[in-house]
Residue frames as a rotation matrix with the C-alpha (Angstrom) as fourth column:
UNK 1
-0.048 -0.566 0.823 -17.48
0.295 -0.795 -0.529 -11.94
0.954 0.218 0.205 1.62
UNK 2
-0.196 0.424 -0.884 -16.96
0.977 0.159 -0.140 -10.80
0.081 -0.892 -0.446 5.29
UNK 3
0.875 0.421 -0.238 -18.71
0.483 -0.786 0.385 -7.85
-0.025 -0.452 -0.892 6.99
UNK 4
-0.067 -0.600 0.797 -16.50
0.438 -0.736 -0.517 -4.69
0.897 0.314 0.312 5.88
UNK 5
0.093 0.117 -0.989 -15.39
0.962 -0.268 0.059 -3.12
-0.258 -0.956 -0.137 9.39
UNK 6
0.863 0.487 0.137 -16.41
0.491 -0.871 0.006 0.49
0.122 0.062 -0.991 9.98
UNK 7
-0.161 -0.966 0.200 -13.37
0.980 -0.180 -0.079 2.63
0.113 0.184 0.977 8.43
UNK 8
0.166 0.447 0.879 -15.25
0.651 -0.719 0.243 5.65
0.741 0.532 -0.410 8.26
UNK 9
0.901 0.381 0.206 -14.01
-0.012 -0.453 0.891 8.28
0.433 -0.806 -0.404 10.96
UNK 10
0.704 -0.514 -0.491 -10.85
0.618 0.783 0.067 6.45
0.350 -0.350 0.869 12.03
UNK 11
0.346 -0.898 -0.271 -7.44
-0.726 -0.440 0.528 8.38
-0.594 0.014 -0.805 13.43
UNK 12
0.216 -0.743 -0.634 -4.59
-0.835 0.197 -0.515 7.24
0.507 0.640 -0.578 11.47
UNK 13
-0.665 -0.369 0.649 -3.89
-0.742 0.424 -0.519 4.91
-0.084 -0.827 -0.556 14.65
UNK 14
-0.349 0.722 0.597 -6.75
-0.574 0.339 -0.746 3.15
-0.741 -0.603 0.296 14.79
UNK 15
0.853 0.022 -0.522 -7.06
-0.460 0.505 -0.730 2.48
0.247 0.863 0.441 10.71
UNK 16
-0.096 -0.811 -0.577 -3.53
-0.760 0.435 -0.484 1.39
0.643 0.392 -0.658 10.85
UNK 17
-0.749 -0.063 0.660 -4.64
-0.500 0.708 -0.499 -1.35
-0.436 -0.703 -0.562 13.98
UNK 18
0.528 0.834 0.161 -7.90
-0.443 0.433 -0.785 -2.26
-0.724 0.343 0.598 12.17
UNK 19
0.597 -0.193 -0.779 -6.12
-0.736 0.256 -0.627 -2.72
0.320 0.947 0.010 8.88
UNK 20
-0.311 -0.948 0.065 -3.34
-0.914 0.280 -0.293 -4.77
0.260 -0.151 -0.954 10.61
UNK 21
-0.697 0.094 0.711 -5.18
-0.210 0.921 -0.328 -7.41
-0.686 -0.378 -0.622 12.83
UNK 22
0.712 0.689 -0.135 -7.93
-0.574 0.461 -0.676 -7.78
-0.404 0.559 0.724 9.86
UNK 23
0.363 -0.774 -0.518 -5.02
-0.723 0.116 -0.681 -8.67
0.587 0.622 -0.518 7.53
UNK 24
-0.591 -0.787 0.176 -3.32
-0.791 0.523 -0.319 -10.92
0.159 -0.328 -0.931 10.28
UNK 25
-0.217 0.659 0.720 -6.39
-0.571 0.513 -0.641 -12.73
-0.792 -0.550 0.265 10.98
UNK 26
0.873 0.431 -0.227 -6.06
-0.439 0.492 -0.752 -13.73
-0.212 0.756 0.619 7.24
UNK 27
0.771 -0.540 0.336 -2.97
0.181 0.693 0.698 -14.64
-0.610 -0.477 0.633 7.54
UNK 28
0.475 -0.714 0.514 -1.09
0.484 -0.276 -0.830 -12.00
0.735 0.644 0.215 6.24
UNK 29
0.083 -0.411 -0.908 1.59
0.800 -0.516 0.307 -10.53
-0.594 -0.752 0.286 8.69
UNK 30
0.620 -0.260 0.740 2.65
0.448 -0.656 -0.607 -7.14
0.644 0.708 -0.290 8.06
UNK 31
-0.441 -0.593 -0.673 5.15
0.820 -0.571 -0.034 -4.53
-0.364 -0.567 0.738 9.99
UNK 32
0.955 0.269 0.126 4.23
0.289 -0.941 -0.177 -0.50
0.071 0.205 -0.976 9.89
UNK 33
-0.171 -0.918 -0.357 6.86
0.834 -0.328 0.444 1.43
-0.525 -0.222 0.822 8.89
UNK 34
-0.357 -0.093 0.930 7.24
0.651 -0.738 0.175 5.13
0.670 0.668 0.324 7.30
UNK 35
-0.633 0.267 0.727 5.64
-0.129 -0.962 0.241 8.45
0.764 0.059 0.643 7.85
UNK 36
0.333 0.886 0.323 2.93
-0.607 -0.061 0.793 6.67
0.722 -0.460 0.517 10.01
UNK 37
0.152 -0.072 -0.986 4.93
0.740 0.669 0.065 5.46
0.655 -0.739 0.155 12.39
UNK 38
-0.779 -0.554 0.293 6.15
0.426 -0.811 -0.401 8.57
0.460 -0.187 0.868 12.81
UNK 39
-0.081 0.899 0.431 2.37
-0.624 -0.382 0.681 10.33
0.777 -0.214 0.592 13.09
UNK 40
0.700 0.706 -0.102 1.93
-0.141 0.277 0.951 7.66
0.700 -0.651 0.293 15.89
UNK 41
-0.362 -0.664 -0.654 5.11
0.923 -0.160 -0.349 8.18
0.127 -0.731 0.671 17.81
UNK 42
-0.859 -0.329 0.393 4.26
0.321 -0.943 -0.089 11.86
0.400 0.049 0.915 17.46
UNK 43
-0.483 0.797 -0.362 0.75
0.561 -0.036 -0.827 12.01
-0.673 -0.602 -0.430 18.33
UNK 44
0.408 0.578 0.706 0.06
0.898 -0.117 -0.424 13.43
-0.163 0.808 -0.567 14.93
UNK 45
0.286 -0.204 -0.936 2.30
0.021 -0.975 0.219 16.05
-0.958 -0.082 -0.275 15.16
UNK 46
-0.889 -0.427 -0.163 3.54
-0.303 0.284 0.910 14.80
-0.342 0.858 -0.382 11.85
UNK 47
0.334 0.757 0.562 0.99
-0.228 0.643 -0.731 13.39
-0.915 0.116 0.387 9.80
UNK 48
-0.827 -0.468 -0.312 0.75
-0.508 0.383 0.772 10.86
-0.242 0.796 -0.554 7.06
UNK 49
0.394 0.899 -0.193 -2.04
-0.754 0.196 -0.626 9.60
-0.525 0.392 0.755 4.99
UNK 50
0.442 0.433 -0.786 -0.28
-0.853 0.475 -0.217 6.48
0.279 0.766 0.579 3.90
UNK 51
0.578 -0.118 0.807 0.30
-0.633 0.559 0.536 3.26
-0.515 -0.821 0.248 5.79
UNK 52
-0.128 -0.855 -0.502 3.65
-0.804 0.386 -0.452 1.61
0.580 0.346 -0.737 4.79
UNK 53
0.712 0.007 0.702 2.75
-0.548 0.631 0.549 -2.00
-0.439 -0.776 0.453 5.67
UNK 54
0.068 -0.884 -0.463 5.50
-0.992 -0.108 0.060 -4.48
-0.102 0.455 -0.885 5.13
UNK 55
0.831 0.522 -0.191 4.13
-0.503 0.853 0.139 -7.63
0.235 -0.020 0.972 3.86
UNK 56
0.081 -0.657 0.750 6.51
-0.577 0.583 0.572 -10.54
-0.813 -0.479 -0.332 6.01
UNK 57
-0.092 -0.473 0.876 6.67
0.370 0.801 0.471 -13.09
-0.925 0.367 0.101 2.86
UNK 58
-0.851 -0.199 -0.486 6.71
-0.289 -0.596 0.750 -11.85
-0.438 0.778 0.449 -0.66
UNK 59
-0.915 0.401 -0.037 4.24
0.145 0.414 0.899 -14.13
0.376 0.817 -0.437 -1.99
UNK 60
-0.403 0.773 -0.490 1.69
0.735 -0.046 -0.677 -12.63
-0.545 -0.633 -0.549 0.70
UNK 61
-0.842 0.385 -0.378 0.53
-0.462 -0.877 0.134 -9.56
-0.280 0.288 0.916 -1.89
UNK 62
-0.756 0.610 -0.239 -1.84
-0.173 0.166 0.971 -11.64
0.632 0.775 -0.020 -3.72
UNK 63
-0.229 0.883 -0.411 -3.78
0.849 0.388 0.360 -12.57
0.477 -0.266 -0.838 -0.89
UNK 64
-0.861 -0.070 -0.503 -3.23
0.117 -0.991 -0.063 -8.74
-0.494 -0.113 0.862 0.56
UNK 65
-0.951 0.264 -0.161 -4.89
-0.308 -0.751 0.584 -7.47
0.033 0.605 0.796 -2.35
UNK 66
-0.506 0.707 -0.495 -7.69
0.210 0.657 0.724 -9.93
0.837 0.262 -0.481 -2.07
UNK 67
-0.803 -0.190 -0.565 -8.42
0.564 0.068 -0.823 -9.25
0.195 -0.979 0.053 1.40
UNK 68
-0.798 0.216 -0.562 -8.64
0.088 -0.881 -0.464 -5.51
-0.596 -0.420 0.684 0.95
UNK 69
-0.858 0.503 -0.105 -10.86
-0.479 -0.710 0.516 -5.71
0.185 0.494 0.850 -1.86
UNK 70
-0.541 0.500 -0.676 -12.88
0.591 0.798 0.117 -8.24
0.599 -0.336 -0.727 0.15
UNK 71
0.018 0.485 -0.874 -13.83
0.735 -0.599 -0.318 -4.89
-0.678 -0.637 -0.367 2.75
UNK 72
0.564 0.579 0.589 -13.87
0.826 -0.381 -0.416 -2.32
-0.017 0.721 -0.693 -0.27
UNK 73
0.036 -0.906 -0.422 -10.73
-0.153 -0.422 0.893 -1.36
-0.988 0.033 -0.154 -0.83
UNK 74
0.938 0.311 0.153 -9.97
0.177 -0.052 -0.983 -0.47
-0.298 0.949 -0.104 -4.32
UNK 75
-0.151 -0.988 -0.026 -6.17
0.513 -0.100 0.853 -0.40
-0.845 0.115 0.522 -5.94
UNK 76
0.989 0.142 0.051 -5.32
0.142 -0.758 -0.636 2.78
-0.052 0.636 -0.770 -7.49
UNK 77
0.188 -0.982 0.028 -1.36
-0.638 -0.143 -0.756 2.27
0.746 0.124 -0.654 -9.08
UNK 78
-0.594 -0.517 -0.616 0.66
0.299 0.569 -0.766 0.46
0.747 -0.639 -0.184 -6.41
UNK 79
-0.903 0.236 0.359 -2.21
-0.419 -0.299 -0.857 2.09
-0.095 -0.925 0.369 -3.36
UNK 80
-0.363 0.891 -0.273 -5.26
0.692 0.454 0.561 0.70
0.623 0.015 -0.782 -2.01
UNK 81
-0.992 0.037 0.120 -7.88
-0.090 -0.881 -0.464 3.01
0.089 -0.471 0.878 -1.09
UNK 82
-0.472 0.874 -0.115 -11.34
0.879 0.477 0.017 3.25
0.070 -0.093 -0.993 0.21
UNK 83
-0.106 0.551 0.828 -14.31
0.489 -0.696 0.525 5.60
0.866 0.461 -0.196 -0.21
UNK 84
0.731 0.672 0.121 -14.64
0.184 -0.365 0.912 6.11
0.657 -0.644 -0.391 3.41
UNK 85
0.404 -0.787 -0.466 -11.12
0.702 -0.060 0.709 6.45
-0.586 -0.614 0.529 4.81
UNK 86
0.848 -0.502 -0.172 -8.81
-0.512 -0.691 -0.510 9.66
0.137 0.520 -0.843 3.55
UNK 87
-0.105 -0.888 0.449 -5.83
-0.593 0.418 0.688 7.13
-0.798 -0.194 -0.571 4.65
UNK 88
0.729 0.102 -0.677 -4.13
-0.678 0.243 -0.693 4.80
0.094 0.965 0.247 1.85
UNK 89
0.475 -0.544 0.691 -2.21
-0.162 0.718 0.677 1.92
-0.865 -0.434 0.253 2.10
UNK 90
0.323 -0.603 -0.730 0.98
-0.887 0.077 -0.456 0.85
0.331 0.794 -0.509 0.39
UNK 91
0.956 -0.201 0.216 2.29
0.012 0.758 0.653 -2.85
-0.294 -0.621 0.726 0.84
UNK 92
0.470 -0.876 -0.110 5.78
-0.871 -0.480 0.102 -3.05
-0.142 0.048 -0.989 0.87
UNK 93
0.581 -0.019 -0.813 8.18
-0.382 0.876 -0.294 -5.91
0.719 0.481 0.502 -0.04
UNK 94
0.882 -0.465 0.075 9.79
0.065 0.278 0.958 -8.02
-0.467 -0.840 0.276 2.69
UNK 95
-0.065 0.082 -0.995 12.21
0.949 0.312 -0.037 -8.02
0.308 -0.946 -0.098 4.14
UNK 96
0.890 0.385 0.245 11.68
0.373 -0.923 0.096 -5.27
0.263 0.006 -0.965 6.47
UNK 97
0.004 -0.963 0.271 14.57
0.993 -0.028 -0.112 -3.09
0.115 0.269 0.956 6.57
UNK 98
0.857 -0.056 -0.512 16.42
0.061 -0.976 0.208 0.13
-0.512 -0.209 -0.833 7.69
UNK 99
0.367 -0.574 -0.732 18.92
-0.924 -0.316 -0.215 1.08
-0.108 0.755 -0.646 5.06
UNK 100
-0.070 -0.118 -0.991 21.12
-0.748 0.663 -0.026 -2.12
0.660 0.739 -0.134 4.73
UNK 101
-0.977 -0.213 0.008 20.20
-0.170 0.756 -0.632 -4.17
0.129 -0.619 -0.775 7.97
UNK 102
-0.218 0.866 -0.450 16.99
0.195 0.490 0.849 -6.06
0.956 0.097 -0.276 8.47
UNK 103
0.433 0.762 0.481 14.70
-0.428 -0.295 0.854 -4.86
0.793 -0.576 0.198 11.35
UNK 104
-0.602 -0.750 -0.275 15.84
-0.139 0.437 -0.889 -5.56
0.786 -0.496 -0.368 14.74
UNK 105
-0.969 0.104 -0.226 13.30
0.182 -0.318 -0.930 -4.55
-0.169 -0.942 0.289 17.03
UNK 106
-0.626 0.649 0.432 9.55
0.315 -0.296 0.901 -4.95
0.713 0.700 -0.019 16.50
UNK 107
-0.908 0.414 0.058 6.74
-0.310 -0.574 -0.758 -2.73
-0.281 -0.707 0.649 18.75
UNK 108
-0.194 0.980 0.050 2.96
0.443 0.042 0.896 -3.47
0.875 0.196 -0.442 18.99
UNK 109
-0.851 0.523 -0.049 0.36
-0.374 -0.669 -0.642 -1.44
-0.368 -0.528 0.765 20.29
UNK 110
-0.728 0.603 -0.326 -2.84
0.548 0.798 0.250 -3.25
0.411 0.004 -0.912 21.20
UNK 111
-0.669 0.703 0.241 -6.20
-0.723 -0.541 -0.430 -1.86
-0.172 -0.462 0.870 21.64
UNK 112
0.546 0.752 0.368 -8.71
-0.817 0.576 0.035 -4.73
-0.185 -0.320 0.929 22.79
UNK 113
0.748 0.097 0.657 -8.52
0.205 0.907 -0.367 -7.63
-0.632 0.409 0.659 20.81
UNK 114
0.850 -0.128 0.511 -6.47
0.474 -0.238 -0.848 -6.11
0.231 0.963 -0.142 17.83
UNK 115
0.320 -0.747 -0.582 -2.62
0.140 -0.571 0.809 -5.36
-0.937 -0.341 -0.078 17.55
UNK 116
0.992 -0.049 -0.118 -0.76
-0.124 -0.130 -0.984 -3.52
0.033 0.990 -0.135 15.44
UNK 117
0.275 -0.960 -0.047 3.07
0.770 0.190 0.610 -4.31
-0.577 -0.203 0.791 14.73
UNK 118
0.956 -0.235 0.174 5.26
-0.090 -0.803 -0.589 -1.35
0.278 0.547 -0.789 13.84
UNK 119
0.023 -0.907 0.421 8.78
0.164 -0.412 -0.896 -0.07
0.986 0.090 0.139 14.15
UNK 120
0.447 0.292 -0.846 9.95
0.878 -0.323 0.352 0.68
-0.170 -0.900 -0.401 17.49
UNK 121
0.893 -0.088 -0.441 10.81
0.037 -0.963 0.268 3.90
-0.448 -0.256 -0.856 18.42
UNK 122
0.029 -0.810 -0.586 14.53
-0.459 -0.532 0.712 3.57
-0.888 0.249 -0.387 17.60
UNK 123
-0.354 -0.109 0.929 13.96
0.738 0.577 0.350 1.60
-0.574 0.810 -0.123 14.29
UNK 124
0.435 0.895 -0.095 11.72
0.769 -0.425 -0.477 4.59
-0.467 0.134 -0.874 13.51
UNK 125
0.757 -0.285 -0.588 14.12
-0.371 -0.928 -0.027 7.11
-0.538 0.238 -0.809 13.85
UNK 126
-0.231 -0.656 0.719 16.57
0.208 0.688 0.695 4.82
-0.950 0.310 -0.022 11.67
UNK 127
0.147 0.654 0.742 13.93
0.913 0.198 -0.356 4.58
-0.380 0.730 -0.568 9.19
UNK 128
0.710 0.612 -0.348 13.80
0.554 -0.791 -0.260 8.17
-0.434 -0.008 -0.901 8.80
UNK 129
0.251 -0.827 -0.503 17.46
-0.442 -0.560 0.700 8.93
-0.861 0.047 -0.506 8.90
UNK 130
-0.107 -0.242 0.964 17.89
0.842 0.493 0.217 6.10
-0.528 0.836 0.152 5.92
UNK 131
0.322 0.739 0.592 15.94
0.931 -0.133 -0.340 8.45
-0.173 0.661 -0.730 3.94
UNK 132
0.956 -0.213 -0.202 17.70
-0.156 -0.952 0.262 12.04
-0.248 -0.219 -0.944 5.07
UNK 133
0.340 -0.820 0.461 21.10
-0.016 0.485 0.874 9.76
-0.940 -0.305 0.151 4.81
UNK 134
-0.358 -0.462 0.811 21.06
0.497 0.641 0.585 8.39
-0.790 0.613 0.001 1.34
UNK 135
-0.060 0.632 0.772 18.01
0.992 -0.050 0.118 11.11
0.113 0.773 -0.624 -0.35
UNK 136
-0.943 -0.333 -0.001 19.06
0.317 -0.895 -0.313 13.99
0.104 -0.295 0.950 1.57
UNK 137
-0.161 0.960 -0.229 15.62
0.709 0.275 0.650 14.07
0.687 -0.058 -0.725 2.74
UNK 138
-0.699 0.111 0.707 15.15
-0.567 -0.688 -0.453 17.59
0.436 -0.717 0.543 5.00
UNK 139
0.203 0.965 0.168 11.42
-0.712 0.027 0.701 16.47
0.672 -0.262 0.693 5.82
UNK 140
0.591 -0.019 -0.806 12.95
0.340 0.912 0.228 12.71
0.731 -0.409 0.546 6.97
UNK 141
-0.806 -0.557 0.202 15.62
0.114 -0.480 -0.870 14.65
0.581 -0.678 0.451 9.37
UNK 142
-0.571 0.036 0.820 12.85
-0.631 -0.657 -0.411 16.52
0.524 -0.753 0.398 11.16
UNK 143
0.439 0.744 -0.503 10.98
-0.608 0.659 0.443 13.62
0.662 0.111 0.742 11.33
UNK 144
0.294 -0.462 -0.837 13.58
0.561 0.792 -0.240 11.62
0.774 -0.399 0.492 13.18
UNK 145
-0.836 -0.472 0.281 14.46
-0.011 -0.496 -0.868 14.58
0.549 -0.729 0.409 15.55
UNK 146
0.003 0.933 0.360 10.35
-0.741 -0.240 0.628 14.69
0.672 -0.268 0.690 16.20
UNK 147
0.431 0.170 -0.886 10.53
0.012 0.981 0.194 10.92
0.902 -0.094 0.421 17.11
UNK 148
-0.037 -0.958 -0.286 13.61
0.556 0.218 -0.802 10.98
0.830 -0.189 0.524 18.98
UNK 149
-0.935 -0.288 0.207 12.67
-0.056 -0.455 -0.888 14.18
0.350 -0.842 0.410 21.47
UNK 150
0.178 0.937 0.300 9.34
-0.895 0.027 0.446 12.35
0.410 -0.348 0.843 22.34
UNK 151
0.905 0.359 -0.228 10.46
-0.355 0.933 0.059 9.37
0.234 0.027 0.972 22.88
UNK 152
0.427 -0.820 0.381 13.47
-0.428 0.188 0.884 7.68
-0.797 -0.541 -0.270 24.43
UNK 153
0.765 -0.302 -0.569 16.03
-0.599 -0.006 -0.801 6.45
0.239 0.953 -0.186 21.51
UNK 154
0.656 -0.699 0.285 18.95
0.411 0.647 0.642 3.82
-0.633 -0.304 0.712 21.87
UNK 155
0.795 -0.263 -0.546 21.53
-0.449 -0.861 -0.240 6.36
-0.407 0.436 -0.803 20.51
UNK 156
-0.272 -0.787 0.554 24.59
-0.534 0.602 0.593 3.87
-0.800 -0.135 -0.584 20.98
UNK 157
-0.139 0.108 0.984 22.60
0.564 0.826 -0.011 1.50
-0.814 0.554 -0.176 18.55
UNK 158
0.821 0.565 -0.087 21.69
0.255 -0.498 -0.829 4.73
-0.511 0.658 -0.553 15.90
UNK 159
0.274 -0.962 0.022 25.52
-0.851 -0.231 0.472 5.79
-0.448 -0.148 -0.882 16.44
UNK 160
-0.533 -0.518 0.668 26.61
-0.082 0.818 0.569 1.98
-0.842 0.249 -0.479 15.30
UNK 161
0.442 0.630 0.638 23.80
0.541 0.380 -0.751 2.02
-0.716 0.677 -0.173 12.91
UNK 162
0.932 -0.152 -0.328 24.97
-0.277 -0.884 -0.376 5.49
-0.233 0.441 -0.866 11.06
UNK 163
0.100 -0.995 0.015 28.32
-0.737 -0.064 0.673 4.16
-0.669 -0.078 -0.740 11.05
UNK 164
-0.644 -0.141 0.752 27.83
0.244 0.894 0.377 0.65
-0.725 0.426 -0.541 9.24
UNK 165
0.638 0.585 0.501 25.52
0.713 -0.204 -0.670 2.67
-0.290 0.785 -0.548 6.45
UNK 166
-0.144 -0.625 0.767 28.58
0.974 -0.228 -0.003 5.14
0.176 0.747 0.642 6.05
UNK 167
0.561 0.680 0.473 26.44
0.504 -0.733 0.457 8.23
0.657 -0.018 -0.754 7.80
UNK 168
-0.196 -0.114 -0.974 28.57
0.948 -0.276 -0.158 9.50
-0.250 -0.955 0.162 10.38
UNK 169
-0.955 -0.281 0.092 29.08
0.290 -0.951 0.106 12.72
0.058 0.128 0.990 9.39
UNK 170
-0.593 0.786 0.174 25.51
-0.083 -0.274 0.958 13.03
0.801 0.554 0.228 8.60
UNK 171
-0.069 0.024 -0.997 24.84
0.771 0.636 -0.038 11.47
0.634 -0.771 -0.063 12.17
UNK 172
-0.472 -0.499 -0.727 26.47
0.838 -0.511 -0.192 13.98
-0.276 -0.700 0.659 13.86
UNK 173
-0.958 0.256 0.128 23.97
-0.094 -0.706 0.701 16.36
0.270 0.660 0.701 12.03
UNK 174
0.090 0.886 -0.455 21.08
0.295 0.413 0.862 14.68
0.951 -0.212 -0.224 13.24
UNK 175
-0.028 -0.125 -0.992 22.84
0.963 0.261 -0.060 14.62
0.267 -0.957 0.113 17.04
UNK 176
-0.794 -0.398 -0.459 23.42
0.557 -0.779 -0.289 18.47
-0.242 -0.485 0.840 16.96
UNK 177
-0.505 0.774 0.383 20.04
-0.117 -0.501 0.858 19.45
0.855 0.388 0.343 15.29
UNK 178
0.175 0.497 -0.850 18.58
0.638 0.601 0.482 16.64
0.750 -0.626 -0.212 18.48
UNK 179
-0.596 -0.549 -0.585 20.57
0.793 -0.514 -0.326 19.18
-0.122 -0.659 0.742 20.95
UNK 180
-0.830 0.104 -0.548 19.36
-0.160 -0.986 0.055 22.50
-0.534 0.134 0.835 19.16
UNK 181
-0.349 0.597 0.722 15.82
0.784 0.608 -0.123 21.54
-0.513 0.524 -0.681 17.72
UNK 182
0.667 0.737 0.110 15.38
0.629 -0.478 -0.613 24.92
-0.399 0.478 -0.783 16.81
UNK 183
0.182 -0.651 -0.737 18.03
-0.534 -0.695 0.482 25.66
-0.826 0.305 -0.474 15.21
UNK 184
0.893 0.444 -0.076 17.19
-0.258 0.366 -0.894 24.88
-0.369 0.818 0.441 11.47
UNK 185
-0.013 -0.915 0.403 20.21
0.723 0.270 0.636 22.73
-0.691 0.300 0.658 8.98
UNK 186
0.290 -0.527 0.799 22.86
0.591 -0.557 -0.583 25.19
0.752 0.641 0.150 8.01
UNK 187
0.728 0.379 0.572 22.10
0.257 -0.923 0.285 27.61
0.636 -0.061 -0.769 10.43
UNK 188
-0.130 -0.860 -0.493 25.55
0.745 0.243 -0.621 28.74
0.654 -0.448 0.609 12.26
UNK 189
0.403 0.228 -0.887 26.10
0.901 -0.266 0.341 30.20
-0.158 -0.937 -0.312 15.26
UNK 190
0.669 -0.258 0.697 27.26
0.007 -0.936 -0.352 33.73
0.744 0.240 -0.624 15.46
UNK 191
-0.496 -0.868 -0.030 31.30
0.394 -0.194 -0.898 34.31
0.773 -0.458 0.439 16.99
């Protein structure tokens, strides 16, 4: 069984790099995507307590699950969780995917030895809008405006994205909240 690595304490950031290069080092790939990419584009202004990893081959869960419960992880429903971490992991099926197109753009962020693959920045705010797009998600909206005014964005590619998922309209909601962050959806100007 190997030596369980000290989980206790972590930032979200740091579990989600530990959890990643252990896992790759068994030869499971994964991608970060959700809420906790957000929390680490944001610096935690968001936060999320559950690490959307996207497992690269389908038939990687079984050894996934093995892994984690190799460092004392424990699967509770469809999450794996440990006594010493308030964070919770969810593996996701491949492929990875913003609404109906398949990932374009992967980011890693490396500390020592250990990287973690995630979304980049504008896959992020993709990711988010999917969710505000198709579930009418408020929360995923501010989420993607959070991303978006920290972080440079390839609008031109969100703009083509929003368009081949059917979203303009919904787009153009995102683009004028991105303008007026404090000005909340609905709220109209006054004549």
């Amino acid at each position: 069984m190997p030596r369980s690595p000290r989980i206790k304490g972590l930032s979200l950031k740091d579990f989600a790099i530990l959890i990643s290069d252990y896992l790759r080092r068994n030869g499971i790939e994964t991608l970060l995507s959700g809420g906790a990419c957000v929390a680490i584009y944001t610096k935690n202004k968001f936060m999320s307590y559950d690490l959307d990893l996207v497992l690269a081959a389908s038939d990687d869960y079984r050894n996934a699950k093995k892994a984690m419960e190799a460092i004392g992880f424990a699967q509770e429903e469809r999450y794996f969780v440990h006594k010493d971490s308030k964070y919770f992991i969810d593996f996701v099926s491949p492929p990875a995917s913003v609404g109906e197109e398949p990932v374009k753009e992967v980011a890693e962020i490396t500390k020592g030895k250990r990287t973690l693959r995630l979304l980049s920045v504008t896959d992020c705010v993709k990711d988010r809008l999917a969710a505000f797009f198709h579930w009418d998600d408020r929360q995923a909206l501010e989420q993607a405006i959070m991303v978006a005014s920290a972080h440079p964005v390839d609008l031109g590619e969100v703009k083509r994205w929003s368009k081949a998922e059917g979203m303009l309209e919904k787009y153009g909601r995102f683009l004028s909240r991105l303008s007026h962050p404090n000005r909340s959806e609905g709220t109209q100007r006054n004549p």
